[in-house]
Every structure is written in structure tokens, then in C-alpha cells.
N, CA, C and O of each residue as an XYZ file, in Angstrom:
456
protein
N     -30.760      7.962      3.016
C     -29.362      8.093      3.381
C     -28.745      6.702      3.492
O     -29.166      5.880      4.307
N     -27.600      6.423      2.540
C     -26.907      4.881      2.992
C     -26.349      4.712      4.174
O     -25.967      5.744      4.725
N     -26.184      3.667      4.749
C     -25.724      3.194      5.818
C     -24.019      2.608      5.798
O     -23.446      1.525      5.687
N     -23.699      3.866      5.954
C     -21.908      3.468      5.938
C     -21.351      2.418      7.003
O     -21.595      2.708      8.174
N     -20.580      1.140      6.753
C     -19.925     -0.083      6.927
C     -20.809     -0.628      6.985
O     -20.890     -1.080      8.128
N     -22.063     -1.058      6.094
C     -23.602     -2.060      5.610
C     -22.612     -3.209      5.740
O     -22.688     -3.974      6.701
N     -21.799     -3.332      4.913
C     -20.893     -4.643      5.102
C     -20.039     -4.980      5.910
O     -19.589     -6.126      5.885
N     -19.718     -4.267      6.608
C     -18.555     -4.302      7.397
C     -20.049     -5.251      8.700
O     -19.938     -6.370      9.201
N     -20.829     -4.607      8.809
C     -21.520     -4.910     10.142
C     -22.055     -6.996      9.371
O     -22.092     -8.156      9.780
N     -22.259     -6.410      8.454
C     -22.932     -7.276      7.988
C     -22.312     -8.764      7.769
O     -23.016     -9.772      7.712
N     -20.659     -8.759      7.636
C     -19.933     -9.552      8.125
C     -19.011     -9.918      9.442
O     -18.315    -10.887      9.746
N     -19.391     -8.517     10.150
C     -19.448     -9.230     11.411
C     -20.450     -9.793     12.123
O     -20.319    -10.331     13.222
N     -21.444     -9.674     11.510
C     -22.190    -11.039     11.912
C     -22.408    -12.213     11.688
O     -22.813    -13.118     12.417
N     -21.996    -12.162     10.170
C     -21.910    -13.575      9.494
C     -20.791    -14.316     10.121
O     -20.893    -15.536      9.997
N     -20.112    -14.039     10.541
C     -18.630    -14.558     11.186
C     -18.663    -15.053     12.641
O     -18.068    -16.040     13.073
N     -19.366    -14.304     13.251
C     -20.028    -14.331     14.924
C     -18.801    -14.463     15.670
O     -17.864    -14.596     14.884
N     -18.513    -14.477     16.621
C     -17.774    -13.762     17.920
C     -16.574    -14.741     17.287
O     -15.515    -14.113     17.261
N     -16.408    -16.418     16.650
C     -15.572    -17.013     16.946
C     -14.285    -16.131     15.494
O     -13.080    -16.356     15.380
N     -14.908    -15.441     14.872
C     -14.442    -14.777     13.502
C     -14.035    -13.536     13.795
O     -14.227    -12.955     14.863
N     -13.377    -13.056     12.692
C     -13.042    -11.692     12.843
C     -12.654    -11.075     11.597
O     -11.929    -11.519     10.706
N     -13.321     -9.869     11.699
C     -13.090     -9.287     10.018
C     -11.717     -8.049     10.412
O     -11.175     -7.684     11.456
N     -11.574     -7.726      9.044
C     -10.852     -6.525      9.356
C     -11.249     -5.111      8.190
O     -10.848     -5.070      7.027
N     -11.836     -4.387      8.644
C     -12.035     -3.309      7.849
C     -10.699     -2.472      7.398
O      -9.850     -2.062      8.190
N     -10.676     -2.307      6.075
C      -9.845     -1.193      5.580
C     -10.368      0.515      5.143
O     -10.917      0.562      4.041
N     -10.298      1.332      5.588
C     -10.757      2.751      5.946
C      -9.931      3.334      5.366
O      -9.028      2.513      5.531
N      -9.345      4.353      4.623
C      -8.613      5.408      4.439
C      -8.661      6.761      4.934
O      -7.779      7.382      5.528
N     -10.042      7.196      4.538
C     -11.048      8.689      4.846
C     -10.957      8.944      6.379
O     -11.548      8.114      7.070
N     -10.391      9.833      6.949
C     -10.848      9.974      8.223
C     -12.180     10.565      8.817
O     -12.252     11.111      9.918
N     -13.061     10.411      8.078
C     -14.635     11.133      8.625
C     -14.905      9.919      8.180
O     -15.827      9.666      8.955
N     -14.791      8.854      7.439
C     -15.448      7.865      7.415
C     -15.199      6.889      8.679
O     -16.094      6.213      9.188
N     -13.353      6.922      9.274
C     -13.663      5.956      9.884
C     -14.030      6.382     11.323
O     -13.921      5.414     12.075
N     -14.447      7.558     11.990
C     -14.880      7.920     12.881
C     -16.817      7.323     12.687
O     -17.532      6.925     13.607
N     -17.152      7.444     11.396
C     -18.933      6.687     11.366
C     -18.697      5.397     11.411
O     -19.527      4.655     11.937
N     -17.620      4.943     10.913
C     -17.111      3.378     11.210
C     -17.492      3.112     12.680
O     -18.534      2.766     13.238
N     -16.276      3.401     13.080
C     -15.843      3.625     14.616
C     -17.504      3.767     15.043
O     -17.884      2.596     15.056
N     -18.349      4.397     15.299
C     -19.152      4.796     15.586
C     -20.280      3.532     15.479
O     -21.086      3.451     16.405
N     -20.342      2.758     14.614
C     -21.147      1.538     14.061
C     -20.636      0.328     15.111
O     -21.141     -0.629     15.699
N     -19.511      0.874     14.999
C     -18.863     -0.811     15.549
C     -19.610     -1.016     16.628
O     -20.394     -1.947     16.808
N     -19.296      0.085     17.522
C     -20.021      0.615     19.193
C     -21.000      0.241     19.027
O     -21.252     -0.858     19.521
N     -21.859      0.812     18.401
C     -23.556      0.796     18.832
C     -24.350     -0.514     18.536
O     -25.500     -0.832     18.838
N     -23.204     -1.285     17.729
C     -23.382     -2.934     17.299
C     -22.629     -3.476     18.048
O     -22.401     -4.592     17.580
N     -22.009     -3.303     19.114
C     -21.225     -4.154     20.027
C     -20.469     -5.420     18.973
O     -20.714     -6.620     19.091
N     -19.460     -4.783     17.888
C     -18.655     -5.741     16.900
C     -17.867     -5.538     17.372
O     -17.366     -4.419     17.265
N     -17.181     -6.741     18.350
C     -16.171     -6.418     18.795
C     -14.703     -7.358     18.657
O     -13.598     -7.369     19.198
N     -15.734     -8.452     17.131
C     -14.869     -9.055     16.563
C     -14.058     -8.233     14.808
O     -13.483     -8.704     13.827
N     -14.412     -7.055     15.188
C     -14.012     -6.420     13.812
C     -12.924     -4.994     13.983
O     -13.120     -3.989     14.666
N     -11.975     -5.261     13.277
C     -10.673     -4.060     13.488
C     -10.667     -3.314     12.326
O     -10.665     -3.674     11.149
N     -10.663     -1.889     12.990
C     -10.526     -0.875     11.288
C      -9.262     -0.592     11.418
O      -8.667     -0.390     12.477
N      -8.732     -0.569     10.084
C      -7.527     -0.161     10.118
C      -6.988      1.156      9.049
O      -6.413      0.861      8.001
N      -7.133      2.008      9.267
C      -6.956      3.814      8.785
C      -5.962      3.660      7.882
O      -4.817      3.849      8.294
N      -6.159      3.294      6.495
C      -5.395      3.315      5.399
C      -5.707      3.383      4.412
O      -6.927      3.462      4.270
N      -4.901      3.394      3.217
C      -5.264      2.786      2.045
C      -4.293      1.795      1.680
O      -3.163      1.646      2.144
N      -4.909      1.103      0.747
C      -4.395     -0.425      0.413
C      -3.976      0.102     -1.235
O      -4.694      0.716     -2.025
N      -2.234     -0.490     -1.461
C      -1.805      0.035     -2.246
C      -0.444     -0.581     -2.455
O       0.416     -0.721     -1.586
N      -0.343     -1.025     -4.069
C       0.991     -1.697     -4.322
C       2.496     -1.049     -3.745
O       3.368     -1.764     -3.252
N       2.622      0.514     -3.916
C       3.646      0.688     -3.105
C       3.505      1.776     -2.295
O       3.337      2.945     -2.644
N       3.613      1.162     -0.788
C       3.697      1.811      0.104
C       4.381      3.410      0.671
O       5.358      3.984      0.190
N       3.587      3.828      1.730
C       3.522      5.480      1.478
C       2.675      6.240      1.818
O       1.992      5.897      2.784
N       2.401      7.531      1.173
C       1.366      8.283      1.659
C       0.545      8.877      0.169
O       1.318      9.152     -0.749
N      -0.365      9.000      0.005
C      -0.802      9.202     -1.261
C      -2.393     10.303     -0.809
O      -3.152     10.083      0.135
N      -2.507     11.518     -1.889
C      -4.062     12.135     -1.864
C      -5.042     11.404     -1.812
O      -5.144     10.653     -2.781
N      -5.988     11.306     -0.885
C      -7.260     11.205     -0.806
C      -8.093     12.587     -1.089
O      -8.025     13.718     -0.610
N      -9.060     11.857     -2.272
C     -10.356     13.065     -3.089
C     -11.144     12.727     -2.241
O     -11.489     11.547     -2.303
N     -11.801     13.661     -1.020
C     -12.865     13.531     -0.334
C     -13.901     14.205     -1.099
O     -13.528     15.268     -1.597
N     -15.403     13.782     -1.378
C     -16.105     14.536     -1.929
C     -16.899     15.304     -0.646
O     -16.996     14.847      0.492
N     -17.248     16.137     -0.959
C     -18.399     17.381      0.412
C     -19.348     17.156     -0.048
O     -19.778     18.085     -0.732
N     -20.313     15.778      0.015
C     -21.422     16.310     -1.158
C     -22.327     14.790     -0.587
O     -21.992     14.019      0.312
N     -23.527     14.738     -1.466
C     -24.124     13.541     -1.486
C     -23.647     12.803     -2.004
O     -24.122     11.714     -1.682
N     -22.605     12.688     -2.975
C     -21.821     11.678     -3.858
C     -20.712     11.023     -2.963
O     -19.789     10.342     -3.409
N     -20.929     11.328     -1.603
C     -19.487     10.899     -0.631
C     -18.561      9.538     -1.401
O     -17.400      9.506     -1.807
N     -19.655      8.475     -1.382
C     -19.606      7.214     -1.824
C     -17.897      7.669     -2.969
O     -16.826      7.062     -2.974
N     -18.086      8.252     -3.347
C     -17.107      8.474     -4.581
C     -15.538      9.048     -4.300
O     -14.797      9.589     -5.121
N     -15.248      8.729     -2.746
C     -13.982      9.646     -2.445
C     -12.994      8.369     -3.512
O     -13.441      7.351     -4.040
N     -11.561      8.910     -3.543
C     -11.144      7.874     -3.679
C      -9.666      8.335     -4.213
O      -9.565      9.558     -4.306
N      -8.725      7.734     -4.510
C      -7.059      8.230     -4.807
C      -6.669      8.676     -5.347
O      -5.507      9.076     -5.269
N      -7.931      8.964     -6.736
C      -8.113      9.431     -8.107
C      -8.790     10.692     -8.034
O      -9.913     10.613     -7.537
N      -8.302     12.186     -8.501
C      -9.999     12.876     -8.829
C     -10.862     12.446     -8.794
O     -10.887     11.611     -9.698
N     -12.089     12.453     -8.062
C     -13.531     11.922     -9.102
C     -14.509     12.692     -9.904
O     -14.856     13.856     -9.706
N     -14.788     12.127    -10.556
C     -15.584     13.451    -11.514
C     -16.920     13.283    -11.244
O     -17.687     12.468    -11.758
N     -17.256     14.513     -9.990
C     -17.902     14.908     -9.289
C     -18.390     16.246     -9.877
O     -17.703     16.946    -10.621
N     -20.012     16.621     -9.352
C     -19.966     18.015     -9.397
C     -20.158     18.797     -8.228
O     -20.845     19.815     -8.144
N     -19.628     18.353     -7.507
C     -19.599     18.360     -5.814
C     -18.199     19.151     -5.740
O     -17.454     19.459     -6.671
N     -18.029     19.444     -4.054
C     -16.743     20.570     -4.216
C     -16.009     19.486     -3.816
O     -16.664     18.831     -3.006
N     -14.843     18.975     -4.052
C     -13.473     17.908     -3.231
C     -12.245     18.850     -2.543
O     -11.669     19.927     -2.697
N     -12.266     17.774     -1.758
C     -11.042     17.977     -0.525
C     -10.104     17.138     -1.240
O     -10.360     16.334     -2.136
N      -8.767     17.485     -0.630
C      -7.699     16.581     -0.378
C      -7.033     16.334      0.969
O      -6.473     17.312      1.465
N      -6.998     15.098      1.693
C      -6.225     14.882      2.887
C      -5.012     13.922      2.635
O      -5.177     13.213      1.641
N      -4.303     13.809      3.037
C      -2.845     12.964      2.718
C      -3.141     11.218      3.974
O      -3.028     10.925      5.164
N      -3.419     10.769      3.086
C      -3.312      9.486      3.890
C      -2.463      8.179      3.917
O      -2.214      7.806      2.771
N      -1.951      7.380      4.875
C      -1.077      6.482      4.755
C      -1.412      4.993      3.765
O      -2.305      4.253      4.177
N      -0.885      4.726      2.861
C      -1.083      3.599      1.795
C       0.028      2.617      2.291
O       1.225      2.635      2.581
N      -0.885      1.866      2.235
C      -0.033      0.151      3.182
C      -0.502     -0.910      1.954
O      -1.517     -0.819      1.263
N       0.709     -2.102      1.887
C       0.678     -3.154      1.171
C      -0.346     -3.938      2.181
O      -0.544     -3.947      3.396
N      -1.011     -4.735      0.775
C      -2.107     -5.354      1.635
C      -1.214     -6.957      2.726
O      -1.473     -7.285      3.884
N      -0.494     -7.408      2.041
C       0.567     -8.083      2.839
C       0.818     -7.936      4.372
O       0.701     -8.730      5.305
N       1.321     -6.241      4.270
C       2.102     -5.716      5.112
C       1.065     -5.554      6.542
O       1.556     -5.315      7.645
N      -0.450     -5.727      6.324
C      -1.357     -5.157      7.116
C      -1.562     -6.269      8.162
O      -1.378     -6.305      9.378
N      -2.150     -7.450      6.973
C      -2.174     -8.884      7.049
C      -1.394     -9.224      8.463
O      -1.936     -9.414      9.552
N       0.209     -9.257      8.126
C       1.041     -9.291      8.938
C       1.104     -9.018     10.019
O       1.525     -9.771     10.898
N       0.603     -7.616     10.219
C       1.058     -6.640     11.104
C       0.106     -7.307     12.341
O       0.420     -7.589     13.498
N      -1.232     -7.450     11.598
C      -2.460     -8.199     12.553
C      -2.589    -10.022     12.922
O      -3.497    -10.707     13.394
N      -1.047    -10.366     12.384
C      -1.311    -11.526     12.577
C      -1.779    -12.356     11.782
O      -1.349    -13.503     11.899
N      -2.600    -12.135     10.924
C      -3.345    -12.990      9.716
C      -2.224    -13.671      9.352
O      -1.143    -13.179      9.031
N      -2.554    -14.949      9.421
C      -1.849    -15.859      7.975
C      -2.527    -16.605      7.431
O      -1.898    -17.602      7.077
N      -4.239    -16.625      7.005
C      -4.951    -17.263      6.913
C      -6.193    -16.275      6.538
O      -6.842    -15.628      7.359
N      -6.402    -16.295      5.024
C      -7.654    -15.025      4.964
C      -8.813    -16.359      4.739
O      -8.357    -17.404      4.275
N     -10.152    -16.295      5.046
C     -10.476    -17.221      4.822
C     -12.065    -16.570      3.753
O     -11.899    -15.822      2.789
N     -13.264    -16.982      4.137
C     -14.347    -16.200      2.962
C     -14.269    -15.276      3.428
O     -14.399    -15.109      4.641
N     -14.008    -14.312      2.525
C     -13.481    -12.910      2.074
C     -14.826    -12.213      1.918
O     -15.618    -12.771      1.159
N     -15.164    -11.236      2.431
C     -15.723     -9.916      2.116
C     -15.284     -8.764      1.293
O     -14.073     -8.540      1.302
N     -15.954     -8.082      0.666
C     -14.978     -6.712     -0.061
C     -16.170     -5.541     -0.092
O     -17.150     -5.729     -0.813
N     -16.058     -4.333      0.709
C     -16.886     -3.736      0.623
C     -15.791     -2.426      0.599
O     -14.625     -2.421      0.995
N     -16.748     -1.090     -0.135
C     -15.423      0.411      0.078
C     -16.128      0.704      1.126
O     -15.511      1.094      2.117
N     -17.622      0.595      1.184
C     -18.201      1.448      2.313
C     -18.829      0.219      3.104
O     -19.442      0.409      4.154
């Protein structure tokens, strides 16, 4: 079984207390195992933020897969042979997030979906 936010944890440690990452989440069952990681790793230099990242802002389908293929949700159908959901989730400019948290300064960058 993979270990959902491997990276997310994994750069909040590389960063250590004086750093701070910021996770981007869309899925809401993902970011409750998020949520759930952060805790039990006491990361309490790392913020999720329940969106999707997206040139224009809004609300857009999320393809949840029900399946072992989870890895594969995403804004698009996926061509799955798994059954998919759709939930309506909020799509934010990556700018706009930046902002919102203060960032004016991204510095070594992480990029992980899960």
C-alpha cells in the first residue's frame, strides 16, 4: 500500500522547523489522510491547502477513482477500469494561494500529487 503525502512528510523534514512547505490537496478523502500524517508526524511546519491549482480560477470536476488506481484521480476522466466519482472542487491560481499565505519568496521547490 503507498504512503500518501511520502513527499509532503518528506519535505517537511528536509526543511526542519525553521521552513515551511505548503501542500496543495484537491480530493477531500485525500486531504483528511493528509491531515492525518501531518499529526502523527508532528509537521507542524507544513499547511494543506484544499484545492486545485489552475490557470482560471473557480470550481472545476474532480475524477475520484474507488479503486487501487486512487493515485489517478485528477480534473480529467481517467482511463481507469475502476468505478469514478465526481466531487466539485475549488481551483485557485497558483499566485492567488501564494499570496493569500504570505509567500513572496518560493525557495527549493518540491512537487509531489501525492
Amino acid at each position: 500500500m503507498p504512503i500518501h503525502g511520502l513527499y509532503m512528510l518528506l519535505a517537511s523534514k528536509r526543511v526542519g522547523w525553521g521552513g515551511r512547505v505548503i501542500a496543495i490537496e484537491p480530493s477531500p478523502w485525500e486531504c483528511e489522510r493528509l491531515e492525518k500524517h501531518l499529526r502523527m508526524n508532528g509537521c507542524s511546519n507544513t499547511e494543506l491547502v484544499r484545492c486545485a491549482l489552475g490557470e482560471d480560477p473557480g470550481e472545476a470536476d474532480l475524477y475520484l477513482v474507488d479503486g487501487f488506481q486512487d493515485w489517478c484521480n485528477s480534473l480529467r476522466r481517467p482511463a481507469v477500469g475502476e468505478p469514478v466519482r465526481m466531487v466539485r472542487v475549488s481551483v485557485r491560481r497558483p499566485d492567488d494561494v501564494l499570496a493569500e499565505l504570505g509567500v513572496s519568496k518560493v525557495g527549493d521547490c518540491w512537487y509531489s500529487s501525492k
